[in-house]
C-alpha positions as CSV (number, residue, x, y, z in Angstrom):
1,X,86.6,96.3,102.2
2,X,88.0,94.3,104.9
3,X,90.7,92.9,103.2
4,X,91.3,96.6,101.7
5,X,92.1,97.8,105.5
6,X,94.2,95.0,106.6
7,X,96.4,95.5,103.9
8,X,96.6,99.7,104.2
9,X,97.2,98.7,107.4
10,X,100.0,96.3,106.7
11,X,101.3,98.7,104.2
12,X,101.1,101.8,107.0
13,X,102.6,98.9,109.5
14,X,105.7,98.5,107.3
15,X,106.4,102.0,106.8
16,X,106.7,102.4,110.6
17,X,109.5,100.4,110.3
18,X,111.4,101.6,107.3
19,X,110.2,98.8,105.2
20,X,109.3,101.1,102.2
21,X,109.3,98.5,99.3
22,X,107.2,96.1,101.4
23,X,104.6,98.6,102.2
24,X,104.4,100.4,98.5
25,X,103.9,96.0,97.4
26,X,101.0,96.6,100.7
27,X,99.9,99.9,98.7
28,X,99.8,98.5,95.3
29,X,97.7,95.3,96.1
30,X,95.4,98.1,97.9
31,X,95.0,99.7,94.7
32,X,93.5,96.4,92.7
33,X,90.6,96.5,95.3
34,X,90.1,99.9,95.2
35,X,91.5,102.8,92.7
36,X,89.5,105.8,93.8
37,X,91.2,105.6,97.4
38,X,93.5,108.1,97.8
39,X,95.3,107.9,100.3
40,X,96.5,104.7,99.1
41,X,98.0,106.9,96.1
42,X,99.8,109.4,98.5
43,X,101.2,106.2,101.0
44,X,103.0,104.8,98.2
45,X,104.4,107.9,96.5
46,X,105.7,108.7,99.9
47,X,107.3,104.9,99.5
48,X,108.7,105.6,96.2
49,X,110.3,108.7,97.5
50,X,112.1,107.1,100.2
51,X,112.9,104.2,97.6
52,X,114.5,107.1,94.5
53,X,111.9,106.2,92.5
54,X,110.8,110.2,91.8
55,X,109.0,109.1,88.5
56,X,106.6,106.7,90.2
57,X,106.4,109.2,93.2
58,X,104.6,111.9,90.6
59,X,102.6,109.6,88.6
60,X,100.4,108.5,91.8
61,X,100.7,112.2,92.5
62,X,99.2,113.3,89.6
63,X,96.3,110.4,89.8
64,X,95.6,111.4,93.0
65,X,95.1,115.0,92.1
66,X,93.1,113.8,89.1
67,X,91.0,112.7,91.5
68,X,91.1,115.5,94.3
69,X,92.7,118.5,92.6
70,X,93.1,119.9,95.8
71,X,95.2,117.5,98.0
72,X,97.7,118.8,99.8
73,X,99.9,115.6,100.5
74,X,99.9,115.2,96.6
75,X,100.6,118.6,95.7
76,X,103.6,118.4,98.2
77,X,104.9,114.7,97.5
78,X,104.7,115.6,94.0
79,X,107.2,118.3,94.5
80,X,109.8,116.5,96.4
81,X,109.4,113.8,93.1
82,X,110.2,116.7,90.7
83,X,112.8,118.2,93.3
84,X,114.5,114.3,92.9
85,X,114.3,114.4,89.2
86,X,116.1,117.5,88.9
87,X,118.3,116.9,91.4
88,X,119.3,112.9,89.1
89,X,119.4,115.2,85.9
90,X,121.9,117.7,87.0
91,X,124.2,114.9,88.4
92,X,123.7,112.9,84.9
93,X,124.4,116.1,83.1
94,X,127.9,116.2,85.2
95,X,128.7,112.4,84.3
């Protein structure tokens, strides 16, 4: 568990500082010591947002609320990845 904190913490640490593919690296390695953590889930899909990576952003989304089917950070994250992947189809429909 101890080892589970200091990386969140790195993780959390790096997204402070803009350092969002560090911290979602801090987030996954989180996620081998513990899957049921949540917010773990949300931290990176806020990661892969910031990084364009809208498909990633939902699927930890849609674990977390597999897992809490009421989590607000999830339900909203999850929007702003389906908001992106609209937003990349429209501009590939154009090309």
């Amino acid at each position: 568990m101890e080892k589970f904190k200091r990386l969140k913490n790195e993780g959390n640490d790096f997204v402070k500082t803009g350092k969002y593919e560090e911290a979602a690296n801090k987030y996954s390695e989180c996620m081998k010591l513990n899957t049921e953590e949540c917010t773990v889930y949300t931290n990176r899909a806020l990661c892969y947002l910031k990084l364009y990576k809208y498909e990633e952003a939902k699927r930890d989304c849609d674990h977390v609320l597999q897992l809490e089917d009421s989590n607000i950070k999830a339900f909203y994250r999850r929007a702003l990845a389906y908001k992106g992947l609209q937003v990349r189809q429209k501009n590939m429909a154009g090309i």
